[in-house]
N, C-alpha and C positions, 0 to 999 in steps of 0.2 A: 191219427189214431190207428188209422190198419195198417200204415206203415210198421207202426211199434209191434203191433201185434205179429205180423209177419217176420219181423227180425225177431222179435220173439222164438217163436218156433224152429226158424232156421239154426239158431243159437244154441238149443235142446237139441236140437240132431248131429249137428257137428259138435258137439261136445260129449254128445253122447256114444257118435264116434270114434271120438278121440279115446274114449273110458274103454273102449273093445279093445284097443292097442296094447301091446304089452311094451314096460319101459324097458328103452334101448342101453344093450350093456355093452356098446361098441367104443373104443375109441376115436373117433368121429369127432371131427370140430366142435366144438359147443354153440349153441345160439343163446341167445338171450332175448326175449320178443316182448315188447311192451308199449304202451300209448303215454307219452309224455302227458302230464299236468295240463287239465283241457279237454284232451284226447279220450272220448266216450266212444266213439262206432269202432266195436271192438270184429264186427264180424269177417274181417277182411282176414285181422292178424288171427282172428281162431282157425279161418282156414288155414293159415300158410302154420299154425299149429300143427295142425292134422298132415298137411302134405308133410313134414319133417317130420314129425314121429312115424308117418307109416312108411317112411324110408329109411329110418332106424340111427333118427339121428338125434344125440342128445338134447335137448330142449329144458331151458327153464322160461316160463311161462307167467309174466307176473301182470297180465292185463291192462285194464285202461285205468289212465289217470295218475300215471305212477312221476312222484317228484323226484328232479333230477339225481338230488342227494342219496336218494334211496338206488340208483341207477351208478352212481360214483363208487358207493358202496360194495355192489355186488362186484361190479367191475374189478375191484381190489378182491375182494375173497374168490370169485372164481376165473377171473384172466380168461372170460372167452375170446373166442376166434371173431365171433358175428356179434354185433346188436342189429336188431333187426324193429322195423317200427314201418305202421299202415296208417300213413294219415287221409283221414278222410275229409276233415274240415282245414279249412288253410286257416291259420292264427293270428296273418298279418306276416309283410316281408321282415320286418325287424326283427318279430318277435321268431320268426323262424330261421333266421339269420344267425341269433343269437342259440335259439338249439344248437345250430348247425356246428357250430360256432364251440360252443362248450361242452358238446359230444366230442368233439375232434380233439382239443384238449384233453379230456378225462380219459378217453379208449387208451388201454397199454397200444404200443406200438406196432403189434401181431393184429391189432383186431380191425376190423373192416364193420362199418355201418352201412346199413342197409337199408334202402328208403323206398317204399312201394305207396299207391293210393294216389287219389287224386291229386295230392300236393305234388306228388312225383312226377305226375304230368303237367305240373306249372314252373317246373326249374327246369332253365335249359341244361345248364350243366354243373356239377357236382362241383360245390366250391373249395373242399380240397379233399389231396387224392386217396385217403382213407373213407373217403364215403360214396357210392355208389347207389345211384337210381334207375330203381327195376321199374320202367314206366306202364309195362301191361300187364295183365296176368297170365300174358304166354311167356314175357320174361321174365315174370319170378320163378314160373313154372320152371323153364330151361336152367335156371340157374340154380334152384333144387336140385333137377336131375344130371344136371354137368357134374354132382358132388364137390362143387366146391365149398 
């Protein structure tokens, strides 16, 4: 219960953060940040929200829970550069196998998946090479501020 209540509030400030930002008119990669089907503990990806827009870089932000189809989708109308996703619950090796799996199939060939959160730190390595795992949050940090 006070856990809730605490990610509660944490949630209201970084988001309320995010609302002080003004959107970025750069030509700057695009990302795409969202929680796969399942995927509820959103507060990881609202921060790496926040650290991308306040570096001024374009972001579509579509939360937790989101089905793949709806993620295939965007993929075809906006062709980003990033998908970006914070797991914080692990799903099962199959069943994230098979994310892994049909993220890699569906990204146009330019795009790079981006894998941060606890699950990050239970794969040893990135089972193919459009997808990449930022295991801490000094290395998502860094990789924000590298500008790639």
């Amino acid at each position: 219960m006070q856990e809730h209540i605490v990610s509660a509030i944490i949630r209201q400030k970084i988001i309320y953060a995010i609302d002080k930002l003004s959107f970025p008119q750069s030509d700057l990669p695009l990302y795409i940040l969202f929680l796969p089907e399942g995927e509820h503990h959103e507060l990881g990806l609202l921060y790496v929200y926040y650290l991308l827009r306040k570096k001024g870089v374009p972001v579509i932000y579509l939360g937790a829970n989101v089905p793949l189809k709806d993620i295939q989708y965007i993929m075809e109308v906006k062709s980003p550069h990033y998908l970006y996703l914070h797991l914080t619950s692990y799903p099962g090796h199959t069943k994230f196998q098979k994310l892994l799996q049909q993220l890699h199939q569906d990204a146009p060939s330019h795009t790079t998946i981006l894998i941060s959160g606890f699950v990050a730190q239970l794969v040893k390595r990135a089972p193919y090479p459009n997808i990449q795992l930022l295991q801490s949050l000094s290395t998502v940090q860094s990789y924000i501020n590298s500008g790639n």
